[in-house]
N, C-alpha and C positions, 0 to 999 in steps of 0.2 A: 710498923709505925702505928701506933693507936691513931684515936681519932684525933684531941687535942693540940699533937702535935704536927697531924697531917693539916689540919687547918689553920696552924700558925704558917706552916711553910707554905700553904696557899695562899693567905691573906700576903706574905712575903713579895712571892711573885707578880701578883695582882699590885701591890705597892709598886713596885720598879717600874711595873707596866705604866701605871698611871702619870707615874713618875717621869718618865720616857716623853711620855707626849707632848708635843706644847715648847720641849726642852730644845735651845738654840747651842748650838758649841762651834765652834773658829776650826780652821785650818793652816796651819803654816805650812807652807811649800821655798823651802829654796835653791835659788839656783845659783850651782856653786860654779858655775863656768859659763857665764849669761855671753860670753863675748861669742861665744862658740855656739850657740841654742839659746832655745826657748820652747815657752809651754801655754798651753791654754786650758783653764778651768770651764766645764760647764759640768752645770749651770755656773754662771760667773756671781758669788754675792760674797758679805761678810760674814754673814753666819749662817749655818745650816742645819735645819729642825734632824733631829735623831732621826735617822732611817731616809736619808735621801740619798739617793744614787748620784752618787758625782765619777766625774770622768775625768783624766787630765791624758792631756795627747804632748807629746815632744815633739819639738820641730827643729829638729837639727838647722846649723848654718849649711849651706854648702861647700864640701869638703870635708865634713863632720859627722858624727854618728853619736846615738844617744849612747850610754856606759850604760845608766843604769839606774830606776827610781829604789830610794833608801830610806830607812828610819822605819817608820811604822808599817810601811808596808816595803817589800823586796822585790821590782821586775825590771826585767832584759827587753820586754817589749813595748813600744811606741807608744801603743797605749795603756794608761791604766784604769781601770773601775770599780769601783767599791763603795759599800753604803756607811754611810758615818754613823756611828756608835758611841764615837768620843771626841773627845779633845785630840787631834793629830798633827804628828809634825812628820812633815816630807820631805826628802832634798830630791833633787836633780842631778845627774853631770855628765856632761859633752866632752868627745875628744873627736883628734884628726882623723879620718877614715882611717885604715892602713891600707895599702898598695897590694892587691891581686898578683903572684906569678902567674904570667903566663907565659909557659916553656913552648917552643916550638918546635919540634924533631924531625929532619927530614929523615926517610928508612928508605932505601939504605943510604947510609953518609954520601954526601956529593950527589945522588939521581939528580936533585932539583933544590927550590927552595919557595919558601912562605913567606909574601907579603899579607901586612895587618892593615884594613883601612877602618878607620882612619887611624894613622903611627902616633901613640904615643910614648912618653919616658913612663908615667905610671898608669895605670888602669885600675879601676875599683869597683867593687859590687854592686850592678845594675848599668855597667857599663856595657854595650852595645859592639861588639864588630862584628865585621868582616874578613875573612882569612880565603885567599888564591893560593893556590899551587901553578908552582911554574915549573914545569919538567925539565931537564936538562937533554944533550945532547943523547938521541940511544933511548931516550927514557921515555916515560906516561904515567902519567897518572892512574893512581887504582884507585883508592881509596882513604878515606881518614880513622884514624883510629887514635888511642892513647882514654883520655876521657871522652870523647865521642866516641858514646858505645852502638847506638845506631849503626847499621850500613850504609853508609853516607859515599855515596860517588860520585857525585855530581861537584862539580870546582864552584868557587862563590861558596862558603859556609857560614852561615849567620850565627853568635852564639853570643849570649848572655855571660857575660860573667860577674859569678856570685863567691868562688871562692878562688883558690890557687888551680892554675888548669895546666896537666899536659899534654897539648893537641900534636898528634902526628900527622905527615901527611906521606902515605904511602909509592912507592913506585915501582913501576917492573920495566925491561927491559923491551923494550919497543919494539914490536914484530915488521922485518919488509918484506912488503909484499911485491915483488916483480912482475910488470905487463907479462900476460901471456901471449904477446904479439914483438913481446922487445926482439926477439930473435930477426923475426922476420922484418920488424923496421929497421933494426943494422944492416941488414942484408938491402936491404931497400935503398939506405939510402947510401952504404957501398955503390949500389951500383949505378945512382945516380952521381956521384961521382967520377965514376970511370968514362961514364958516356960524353962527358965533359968536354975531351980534347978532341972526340970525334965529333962533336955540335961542331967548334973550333973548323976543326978543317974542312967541315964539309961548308962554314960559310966563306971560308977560303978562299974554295975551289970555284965557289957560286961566283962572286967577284974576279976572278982571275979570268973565268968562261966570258965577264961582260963587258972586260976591258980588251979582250982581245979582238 
């Protein structure tokens, strides 16, 4: 590039530049499901000098989730940020959460089973439980497994749920363990039964000796 036209395309740049500064442009943002959500601009004005960082935050209703910021700029997350450049148009839009599976498996079929505190019909992401194992008859508790990749053995399981979950709760076969004295308290208390009718007779005999 000679010189002539390297300094037309400098004087260019330097033009825009100057051009830039000073310069006010609008924002349009809409919200195309306002019943559902909502948002907030900051800084909050009507118009904004070229090169300001603006921010818009979604604030879902409760029961709702943000879709998705659209038009000039494209995001999936809560917040968005970006410096104005131009003239922009935004929308918004809101829908109903959707509902989390959470599967519950006792292993093996019938050991036991899984209470959820607190029970509900649907559960959704950043919903909080609690899950007990209740061993059945024969049975104990081992452990949880399925998406609880941890070794978790301890009953009472706390867990967050963020997507589709399935929690197992594990069981094995309950060990007995028999007194090593059972023998000899059968035998014991055999033989406090037999002594029985002889107590009997000898208080009998005691009373028969002191009515005579």
């Amino acid at each position: 590039m000679n010189k002539n036209r390297l300094g037309v395309a400098l004087a260019a740049v330097l033009g825009v530049a100057a051009a830039a500064q000073g310069q006010y442009v609008t924002i349009s943002i809409l919200n195309t499901t306002p019943e559902w959500g909502d948002f907030t601009v900051e800084p909050d004005a009507m118009s904004y000098e070229v090169g300001t960082e603006i921010t818009l935050t979604a604030i879902p209703a409760e029961g709702y989730e943000l879709v998705r910021w659209e038009g000039d700029f494209v995001s999936y997350s809560d917040t968005l940020t970006f410096k104005v450049r131009d003239v922009l148009n935004i929308s918004v839009s809101f829908a109903p959460l959707t509902p989390c599976e959470l599967t519950l498996i006792v292993e093996p079929s019938g050991a036991g089973a899984i209470f959820v505190d607190p029970p509900a019909a649907d559960y959704y992401p950043g919903d909080v439980v609690t899950l007990y194992a209740l061993a059945g008859p024969g049975q104990a508790f081992r452990q949880w497994g399925g998406d609880i990749t941890e070794n978790v053995s301890s009953n009472g399981l706390t867990v967050t749920i963020e997507d589709d979950m399935d929690i197992l709760a594990i069981f094995d076969a309950a060990q007995q363990i028999l007194p090593a004295s059972g023998t000899r308290a059968t035998r014991g208390a055999c033989g406090a039964i037999g002594l029985l009718p002889l107590a009997i007779l000898a208080c009998g005999l005691l009373v028969w000796r002191r009515l005579r």
